[in-house]
C-alpha positions as CSV (number, residue, x, y, z in Angstrom):
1,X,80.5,50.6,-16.2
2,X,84.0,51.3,-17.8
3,X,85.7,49.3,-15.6
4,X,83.4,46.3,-15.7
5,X,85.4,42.8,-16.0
6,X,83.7,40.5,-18.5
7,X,85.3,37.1,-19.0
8,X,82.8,35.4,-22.1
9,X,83.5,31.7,-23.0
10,X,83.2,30.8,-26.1
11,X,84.1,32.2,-30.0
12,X,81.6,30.8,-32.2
13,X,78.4,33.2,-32.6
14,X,77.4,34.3,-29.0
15,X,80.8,34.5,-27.9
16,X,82.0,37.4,-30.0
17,X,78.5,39.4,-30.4
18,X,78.4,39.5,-26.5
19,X,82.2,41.0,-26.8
20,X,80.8,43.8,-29.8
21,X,77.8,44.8,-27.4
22,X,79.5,44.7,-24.1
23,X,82.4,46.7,-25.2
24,X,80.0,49.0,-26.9
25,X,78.5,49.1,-23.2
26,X,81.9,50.1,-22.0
27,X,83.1,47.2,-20.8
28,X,86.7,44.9,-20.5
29,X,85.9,41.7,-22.2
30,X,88.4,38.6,-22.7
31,X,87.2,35.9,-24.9
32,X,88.5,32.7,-24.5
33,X,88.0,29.5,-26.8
34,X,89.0,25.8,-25.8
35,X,89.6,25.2,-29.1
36,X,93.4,26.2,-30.7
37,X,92.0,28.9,-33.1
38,X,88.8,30.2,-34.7
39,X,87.0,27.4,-36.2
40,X,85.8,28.3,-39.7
41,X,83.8,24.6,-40.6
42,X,80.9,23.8,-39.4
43,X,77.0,23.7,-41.5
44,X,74.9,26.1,-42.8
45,X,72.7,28.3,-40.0
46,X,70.7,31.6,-41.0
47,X,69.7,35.0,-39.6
48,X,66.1,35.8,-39.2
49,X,63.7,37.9,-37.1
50,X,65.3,39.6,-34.2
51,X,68.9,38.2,-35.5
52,X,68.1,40.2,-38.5
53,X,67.1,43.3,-36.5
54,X,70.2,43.4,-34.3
55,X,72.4,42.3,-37.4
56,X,71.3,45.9,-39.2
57,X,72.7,47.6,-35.4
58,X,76.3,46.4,-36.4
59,X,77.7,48.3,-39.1
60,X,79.3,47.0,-42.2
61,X,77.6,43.0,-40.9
62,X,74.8,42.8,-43.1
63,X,77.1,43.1,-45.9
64,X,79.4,40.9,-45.3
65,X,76.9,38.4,-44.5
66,X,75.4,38.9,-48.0
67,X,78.7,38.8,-49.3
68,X,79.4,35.1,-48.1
69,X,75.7,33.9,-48.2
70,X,75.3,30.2,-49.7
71,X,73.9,31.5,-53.0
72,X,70.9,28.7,-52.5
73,X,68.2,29.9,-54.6
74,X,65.5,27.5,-52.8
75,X,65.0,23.5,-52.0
76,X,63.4,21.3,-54.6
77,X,61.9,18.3,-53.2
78,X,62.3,15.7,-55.2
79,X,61.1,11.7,-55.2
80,X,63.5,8.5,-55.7
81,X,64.0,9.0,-59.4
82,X,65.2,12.4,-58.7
83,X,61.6,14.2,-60.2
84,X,60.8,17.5,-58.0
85,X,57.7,17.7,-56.5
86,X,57.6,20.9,-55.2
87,X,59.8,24.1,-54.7
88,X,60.3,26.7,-51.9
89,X,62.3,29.4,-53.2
90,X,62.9,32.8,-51.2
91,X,60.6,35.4,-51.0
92,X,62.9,37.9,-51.8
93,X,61.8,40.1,-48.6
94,X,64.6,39.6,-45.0
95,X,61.8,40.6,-43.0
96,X,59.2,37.8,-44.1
97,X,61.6,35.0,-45.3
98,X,60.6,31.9,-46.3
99,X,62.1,28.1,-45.4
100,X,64.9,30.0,-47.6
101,X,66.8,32.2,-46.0
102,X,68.3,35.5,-47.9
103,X,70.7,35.2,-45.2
104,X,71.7,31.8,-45.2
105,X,75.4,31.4,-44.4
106,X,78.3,28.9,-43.3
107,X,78.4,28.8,-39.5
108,X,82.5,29.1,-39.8
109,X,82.1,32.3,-42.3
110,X,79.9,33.8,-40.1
111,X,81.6,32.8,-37.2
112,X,85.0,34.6,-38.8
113,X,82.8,38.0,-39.4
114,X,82.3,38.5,-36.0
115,X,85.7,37.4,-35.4
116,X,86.4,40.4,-37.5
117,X,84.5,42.6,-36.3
118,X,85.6,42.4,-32.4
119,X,89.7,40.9,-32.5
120,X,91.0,44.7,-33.2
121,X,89.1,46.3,-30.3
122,X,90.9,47.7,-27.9
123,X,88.3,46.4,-25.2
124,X,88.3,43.2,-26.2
125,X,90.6,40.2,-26.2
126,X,90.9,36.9,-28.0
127,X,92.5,33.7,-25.7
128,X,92.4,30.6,-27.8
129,X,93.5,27.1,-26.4
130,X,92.2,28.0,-22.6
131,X,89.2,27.0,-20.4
132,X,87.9,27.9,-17.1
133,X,89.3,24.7,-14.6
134,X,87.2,26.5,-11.7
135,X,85.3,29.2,-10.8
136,X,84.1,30.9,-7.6
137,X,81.9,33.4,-6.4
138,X,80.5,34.6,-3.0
139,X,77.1,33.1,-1.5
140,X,75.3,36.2,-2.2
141,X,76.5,36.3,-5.6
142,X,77.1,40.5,-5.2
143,X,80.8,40.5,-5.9
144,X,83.6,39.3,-8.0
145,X,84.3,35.7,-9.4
146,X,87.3,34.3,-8.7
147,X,88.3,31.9,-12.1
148,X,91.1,29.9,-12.5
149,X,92.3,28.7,-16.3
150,X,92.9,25.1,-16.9
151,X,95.6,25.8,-19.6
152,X,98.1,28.7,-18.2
153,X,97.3,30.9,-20.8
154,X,95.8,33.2,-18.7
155,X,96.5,33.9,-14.7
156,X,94.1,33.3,-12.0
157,X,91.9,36.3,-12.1
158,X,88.6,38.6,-10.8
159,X,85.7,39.0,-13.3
160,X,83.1,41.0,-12.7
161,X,80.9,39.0,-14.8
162,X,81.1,35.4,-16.5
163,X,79.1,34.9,-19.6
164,X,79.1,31.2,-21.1
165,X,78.7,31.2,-25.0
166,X,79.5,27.8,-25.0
167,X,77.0,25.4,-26.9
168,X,74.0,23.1,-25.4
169,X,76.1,21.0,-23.9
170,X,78.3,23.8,-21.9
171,X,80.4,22.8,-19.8
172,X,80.6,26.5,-18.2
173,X,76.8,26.3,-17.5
174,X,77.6,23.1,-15.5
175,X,79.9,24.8,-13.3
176,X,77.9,28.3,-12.7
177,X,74.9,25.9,-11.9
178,X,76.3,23.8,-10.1
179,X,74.8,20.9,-12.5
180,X,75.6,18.0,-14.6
181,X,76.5,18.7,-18.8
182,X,73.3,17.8,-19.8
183,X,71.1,18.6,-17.0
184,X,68.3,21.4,-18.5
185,X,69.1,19.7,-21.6
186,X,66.0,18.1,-23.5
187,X,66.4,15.6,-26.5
188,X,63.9,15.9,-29.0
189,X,64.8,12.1,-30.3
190,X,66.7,13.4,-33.5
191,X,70.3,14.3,-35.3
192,X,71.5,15.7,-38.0
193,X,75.6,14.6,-39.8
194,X,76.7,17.8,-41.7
195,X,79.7,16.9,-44.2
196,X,81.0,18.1,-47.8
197,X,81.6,16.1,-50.8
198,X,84.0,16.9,-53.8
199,X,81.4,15.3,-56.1
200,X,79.1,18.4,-57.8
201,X,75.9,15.7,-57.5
202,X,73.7,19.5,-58.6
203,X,75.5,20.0,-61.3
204,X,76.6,23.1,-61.5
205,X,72.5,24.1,-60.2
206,X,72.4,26.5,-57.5
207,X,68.9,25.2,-56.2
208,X,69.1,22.5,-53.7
209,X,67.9,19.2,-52.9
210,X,65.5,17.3,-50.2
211,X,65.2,14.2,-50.2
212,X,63.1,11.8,-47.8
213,X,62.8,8.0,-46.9
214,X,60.5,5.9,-44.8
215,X,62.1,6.2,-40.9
216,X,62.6,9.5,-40.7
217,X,65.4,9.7,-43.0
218,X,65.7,13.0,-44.8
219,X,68.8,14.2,-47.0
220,X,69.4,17.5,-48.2
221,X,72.1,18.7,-50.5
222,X,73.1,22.5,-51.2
223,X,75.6,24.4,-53.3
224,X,79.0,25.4,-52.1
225,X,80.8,28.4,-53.7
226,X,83.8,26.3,-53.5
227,X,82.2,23.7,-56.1
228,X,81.8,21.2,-53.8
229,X,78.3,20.3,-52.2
230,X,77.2,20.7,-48.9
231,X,75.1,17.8,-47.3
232,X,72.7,17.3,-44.3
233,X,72.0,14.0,-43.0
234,X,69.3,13.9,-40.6
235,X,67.8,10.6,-38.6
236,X,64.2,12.1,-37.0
237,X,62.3,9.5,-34.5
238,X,59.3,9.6,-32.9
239,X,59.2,12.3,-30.0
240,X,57.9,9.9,-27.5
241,X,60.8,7.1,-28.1
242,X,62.7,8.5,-25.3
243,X,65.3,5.8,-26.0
244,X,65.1,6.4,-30.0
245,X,68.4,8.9,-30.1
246,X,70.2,6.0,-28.2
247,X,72.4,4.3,-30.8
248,X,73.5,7.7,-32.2
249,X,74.9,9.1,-28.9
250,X,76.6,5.8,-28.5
251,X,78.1,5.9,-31.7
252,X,79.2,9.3,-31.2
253,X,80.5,8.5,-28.3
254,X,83.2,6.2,-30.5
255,X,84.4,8.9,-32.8
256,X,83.7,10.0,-36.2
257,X,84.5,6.8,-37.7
258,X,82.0,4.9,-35.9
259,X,79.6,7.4,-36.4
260,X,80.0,7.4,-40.5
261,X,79.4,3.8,-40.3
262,X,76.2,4.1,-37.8
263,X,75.0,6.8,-40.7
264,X,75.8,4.8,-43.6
265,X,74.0,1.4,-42.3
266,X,70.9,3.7,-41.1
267,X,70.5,5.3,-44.5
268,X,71.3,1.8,-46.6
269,X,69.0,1.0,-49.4
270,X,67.4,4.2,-49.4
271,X,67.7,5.0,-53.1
272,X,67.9,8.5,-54.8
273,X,72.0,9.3,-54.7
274,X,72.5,7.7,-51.3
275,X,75.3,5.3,-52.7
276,X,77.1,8.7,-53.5
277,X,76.7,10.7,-50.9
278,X,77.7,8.0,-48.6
279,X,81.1,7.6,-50.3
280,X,81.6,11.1,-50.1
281,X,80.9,11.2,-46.6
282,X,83.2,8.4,-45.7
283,X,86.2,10.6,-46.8
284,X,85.5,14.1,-46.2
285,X,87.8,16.2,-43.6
286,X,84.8,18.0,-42.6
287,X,82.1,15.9,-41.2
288,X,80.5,16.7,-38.0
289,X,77.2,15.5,-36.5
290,X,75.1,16.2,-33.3
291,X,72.0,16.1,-31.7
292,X,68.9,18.3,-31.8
293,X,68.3,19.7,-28.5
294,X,66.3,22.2,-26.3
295,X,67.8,24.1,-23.1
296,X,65.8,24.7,-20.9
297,X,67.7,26.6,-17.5
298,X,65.3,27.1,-14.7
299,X,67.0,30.8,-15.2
300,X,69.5,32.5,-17.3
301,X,71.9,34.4,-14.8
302,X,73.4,33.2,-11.1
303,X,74.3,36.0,-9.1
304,X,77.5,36.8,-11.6
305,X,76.9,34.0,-14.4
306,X,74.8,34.7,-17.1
307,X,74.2,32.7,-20.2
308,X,73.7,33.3,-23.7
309,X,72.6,31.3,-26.9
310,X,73.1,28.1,-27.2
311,X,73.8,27.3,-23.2
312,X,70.7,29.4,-21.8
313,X,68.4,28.5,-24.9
314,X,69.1,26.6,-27.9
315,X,65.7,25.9,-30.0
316,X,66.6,22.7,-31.3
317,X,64.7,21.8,-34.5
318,X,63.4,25.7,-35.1
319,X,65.8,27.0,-36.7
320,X,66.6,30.2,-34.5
321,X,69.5,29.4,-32.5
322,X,71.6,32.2,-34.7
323,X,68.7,34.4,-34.4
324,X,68.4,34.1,-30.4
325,X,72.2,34.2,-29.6
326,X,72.6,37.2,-31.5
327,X,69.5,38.8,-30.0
328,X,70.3,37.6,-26.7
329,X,74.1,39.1,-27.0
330,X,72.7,42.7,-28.0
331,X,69.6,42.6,-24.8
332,X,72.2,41.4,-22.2
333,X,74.5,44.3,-23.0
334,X,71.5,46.6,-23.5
335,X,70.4,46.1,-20.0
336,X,73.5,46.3,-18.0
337,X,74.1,49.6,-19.8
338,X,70.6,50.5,-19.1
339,X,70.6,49.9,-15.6
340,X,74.1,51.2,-15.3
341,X,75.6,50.7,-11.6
342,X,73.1,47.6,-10.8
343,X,74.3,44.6,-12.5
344,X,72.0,42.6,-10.8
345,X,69.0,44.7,-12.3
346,X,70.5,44.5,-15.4
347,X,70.6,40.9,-15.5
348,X,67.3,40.5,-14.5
349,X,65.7,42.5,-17.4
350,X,67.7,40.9,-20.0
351,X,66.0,37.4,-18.6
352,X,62.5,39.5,-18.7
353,X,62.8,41.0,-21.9
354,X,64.4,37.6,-23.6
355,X,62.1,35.3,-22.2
356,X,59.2,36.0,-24.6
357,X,61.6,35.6,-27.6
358,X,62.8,32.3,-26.2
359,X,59.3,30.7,-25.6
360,X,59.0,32.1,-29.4
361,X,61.5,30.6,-31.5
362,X,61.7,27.3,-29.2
363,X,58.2,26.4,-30.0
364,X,58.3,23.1,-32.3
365,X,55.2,22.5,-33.7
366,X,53.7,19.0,-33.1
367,X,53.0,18.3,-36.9
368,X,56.3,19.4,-38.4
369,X,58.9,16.8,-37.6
370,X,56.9,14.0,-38.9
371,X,56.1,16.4,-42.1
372,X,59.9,16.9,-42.7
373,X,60.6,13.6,-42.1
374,X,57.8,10.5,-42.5
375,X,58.1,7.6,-40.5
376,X,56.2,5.6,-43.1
377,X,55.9,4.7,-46.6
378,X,52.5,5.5,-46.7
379,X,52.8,8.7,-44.5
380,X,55.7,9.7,-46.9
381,X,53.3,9.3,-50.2
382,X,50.9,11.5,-48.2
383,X,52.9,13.9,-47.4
384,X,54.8,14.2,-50.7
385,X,51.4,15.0,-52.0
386,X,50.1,17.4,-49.8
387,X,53.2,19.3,-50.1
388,X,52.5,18.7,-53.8
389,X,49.2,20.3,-54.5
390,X,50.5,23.0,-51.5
391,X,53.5,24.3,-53.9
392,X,51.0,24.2,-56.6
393,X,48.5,26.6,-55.2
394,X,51.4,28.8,-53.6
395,X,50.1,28.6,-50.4
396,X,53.1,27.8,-48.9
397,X,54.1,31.3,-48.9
398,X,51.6,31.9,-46.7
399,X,51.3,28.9,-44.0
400,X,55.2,28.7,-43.8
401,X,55.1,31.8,-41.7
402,X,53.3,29.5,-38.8
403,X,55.7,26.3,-38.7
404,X,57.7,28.2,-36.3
405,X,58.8,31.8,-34.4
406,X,61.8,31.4,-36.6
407,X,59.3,32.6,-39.6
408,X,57.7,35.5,-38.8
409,X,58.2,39.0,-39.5
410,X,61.3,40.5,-38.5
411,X,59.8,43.1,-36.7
412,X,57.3,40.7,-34.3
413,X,59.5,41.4,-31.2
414,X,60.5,45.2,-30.8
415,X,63.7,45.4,-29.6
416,X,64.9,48.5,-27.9
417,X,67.5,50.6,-28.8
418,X,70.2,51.2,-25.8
419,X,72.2,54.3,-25.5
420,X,76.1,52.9,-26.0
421,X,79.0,54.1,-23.9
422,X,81.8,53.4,-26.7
C-alpha cells in the first residue's frame, strides 16, 4: 500500500480530503488543479450528516471550520415591503441541524482549510495550472494508467490509481468513461448566480434574508464578515420543462456579462431590494453562477478510475454535495486500506458502502422546489402562509428534518472507522 500511485484531479473540496485519507492510507498522492492557484471565491456550502462525522476524524478541522463559519444566525422570510413572515434559526445541535447550518462556511475558506491541512505532507503534492491531455489504461483495467499532462508541468507518468474530484461537469469523468461532459448528468430545470455587494442592505443584522417572486424567482441575502453581503440568485422552473434551463446555459455560454444581463431582465420588476442588488451585481469581481444538477454514473470506479463528489454524485438542489464528497473521500480511502493488496476489492466496497448515502442525500422531494420557489402569485400567497402559521407553531423544527437526507441526524449512516497506515 505504501507504494501506491494516486494521481487526484481537482483542489476544491474532494480533491484535497481524498489526498488527507489516502495518505493516511499510506499512499503517494499528486494533486493537480487546472486552475493557476487555490481558488478561495466561490458561495456559501455547509457540512452536515456524514460530512460532519468524518469532519470530527480530522484533527484540528472542526475548529477551523467554526472559526470561519458565516456567523448567519438564521433566514427571515420576508414579503415585498420587507415584513418577515417567518424565521428558521439554528437549532443549536451539529447533529440535528436545521435549514441553518452551525457549519455554514464559504466554499473558498473551506476550500483553503483543507488546502492547509494536506500542502505540507510529505505524501502529498500540489500541481496547479496542469490537466490530464490523455490517459490510458489496459483492457482489463488490472494495471497502471498511463497519463499524459496537457501543460508540461508534470512528465508523462504511471499511476496506480486516478481519482477525479473535478465538479459535475468533469472533464476527467469523460475520459475514464469514455463519455461526453455531460453525459450521466441530469438537469433539474434550475440555477442559482452567487455574487457579493459592497452595499450592507442587513444593516449591520447578522440574520439573513429570503425573498420570493412569482416564476420561481427566489433571492436570498447573508452576512459577510468582511461587511459586505453575500447574495444568491436563483431562477427554479418547472421539473418537467425539459427545455426551461435553456436560455441560462445559452447565456452562460456568452460570458459573465451576458449572463448579469440574462439575470437582471429575469428578475426585473420584482420589488423588494431587487433594484439594489442588481446594481451590485453588475459590478462585483465575484459573481459566479451555474446550474443545479444530479450525476448519476452507471458506476463509480473503471478498472483504475474512480470518482468522487461532485463527478460520481453531486445532489443537486439537496444541499449535500459537501457532505457526500467529504464522506466519499474518507470511504474510498477506508476501503483500499481495508482491503489492502486488492484494489479492485477496495474499490468495489467503497461503491457498496457509498451507494446508500448517495440514494440518501440525492433524493429531492417532489414538493420542495415549488415551496422554495412558487411559480404563481397565488401559489406564492399560499405558501407564504403556510410557512406562516408553520413558523408560528414551531413545527418546523420538526418536519424540516424530512425535506431531504441532507437533514437528518448526523449519525443516520454509520460510518466505519479504518485502521490508518500513516
Amino acid at each position: 500500500m505504501s507504494k501506491l500511485r494516486v494521481l487526484v484531479v481537482g483542489a476544491s473540496i474532494a480533491g484535497p480530503t481524498t489526498a488527507y485519507w489516502l495518505a493516511k492510507a499510506g499512499a503517494n498522492v499528486t494533486v493537480i488543479e487546472r486552475f493557476p492557484k487555490l481558488r478561495t471565491n466561490g458561495q456559501n456550502i455547509d457540512i452536515r450528516t456524514v460530512g460532519v462525522t468524518v469532519m470530527r476524524k480530522m484533527p484540528g478541522m472542526e475548529a477551523a471550520v467554526r472559526a470561519k463559519t458565516t456567523q448567519m444566525e438564521g433566514i427571515s422570510f420576508v414579503r415585498d415591503d420587507g415584513r418577515s413572515y417567518g424565521t428558521i434559526r439554528a437549532t443549536g445541535n451539529p447533529d440535528q441541524q436545521s435549514l441553518v447550518s452551525e457549519y455554514e462556511i464559504f466554499r473558498g475558506d473551506l476550500a483553503q482549510i483543507l488546502f492547509d491541512m494536506t500542502k505540507d505532507n510529505e505524501n502529498v503534492k500540489y500541481v496547479f495550472g496542469e490537466q490530464i491531455a490523455s490517459m490510458q489504461q489496459d483492457g482489463k483495467g488490472n494495471g497502471p494508467v498511463m497519463v499524459e499532462f496537457a501543460n508540461g508541468n508534470l512528465p508523462t507518468s504511471e499511476y496506480d490509481l486516478i481519482v477525479a474530484c473535478d465538479g459535475s461537469t468533469s472533464r476527467t469523468r469523460a475520459m475514464g468513461f469514455g463519455c461526453g461532459v455531460r453525459d450521466h448528468v441530469q438537469s433539474i430545470n434550475c440555477w442559482a448566480a452567487y455574487f457579493s455587494i459592497g452595499k450592507d442592505l442587513l444593516k449591520g443584522s447578522k440574520m439573513g434574508l429570503s425573498y420570493s417572486a412569482p416564476g420561481g424567482r427566489f433571492i436570498g441575502l447573508g452576512p459577510d464578515p468582511s461587511g459586505a453581503n453575500q447574495v444568491v440568485m436563483m431562477g427554479i422552473n418547472p421539473r418537467d420543462d425539459s427545455n426551461a434551463a435553456k436560455p441560462f446555459r445559452e447565456a452562460m455560454k456568452q460570458g459573465d456579462d451576458a449572463l448579469k444581463h440574462f439575470i437582471a431582465k429575469h428578475y426585473d420588476g420584482v420589488g423588494w431590494k431587487i433594484d439594489e442588488i442588481v446594481e451590485g451585481m453588475m459590478q462585483t469581481g465575484d459573481f459566479y453562477a451555474n446550474e443545479f444538477v444530479q450525476v448519476n454514473p452507471p458506476c463509480l470506479s473503471i478498472g483504475r478510475f474512480v470518482l468522487v463528489g461532485d463527478a460520481g454524485y453531486a445532489p443537486s438542489f439537496t444541499g449535500g454535495g459537501t457532505s457526500l464528497a467529504i464522506a466519499g473521500a474518507y470511504v474510498l480511502a477506508g476501503e483500499i486500506v481495508r482491503h489492502k493488496g486488492n484494489l479492485g476489492a477496495g474499490l468495489t466496497a467503497y461503491e457498496k458502502r457509498m451507494r446508500p448515502i448517495i440514494d440518501d442525500l440525492q433524493k429531492v422531494p417532489p414538493f420542495i422546489l415549488s415551496f422554495v420557489a412558487p411559480q404563481t402569485a397565488w401559489g406564492l400567497w399560499l405558501r407564504n402562509n403556510i410557512f406562516a402559521f408553520i413558523a408560528w407553531t414551531r413545527i418546523l423544527e420538526f418536519i424540516q428534518r424530512f425535506f431531504a437526507g441532507a437533514f437528518a441526524s448526523a449519525d443516520k449512516h454509520q460510518l466505519p472507522d479504518y485502521e490508518w497506515v500513516a
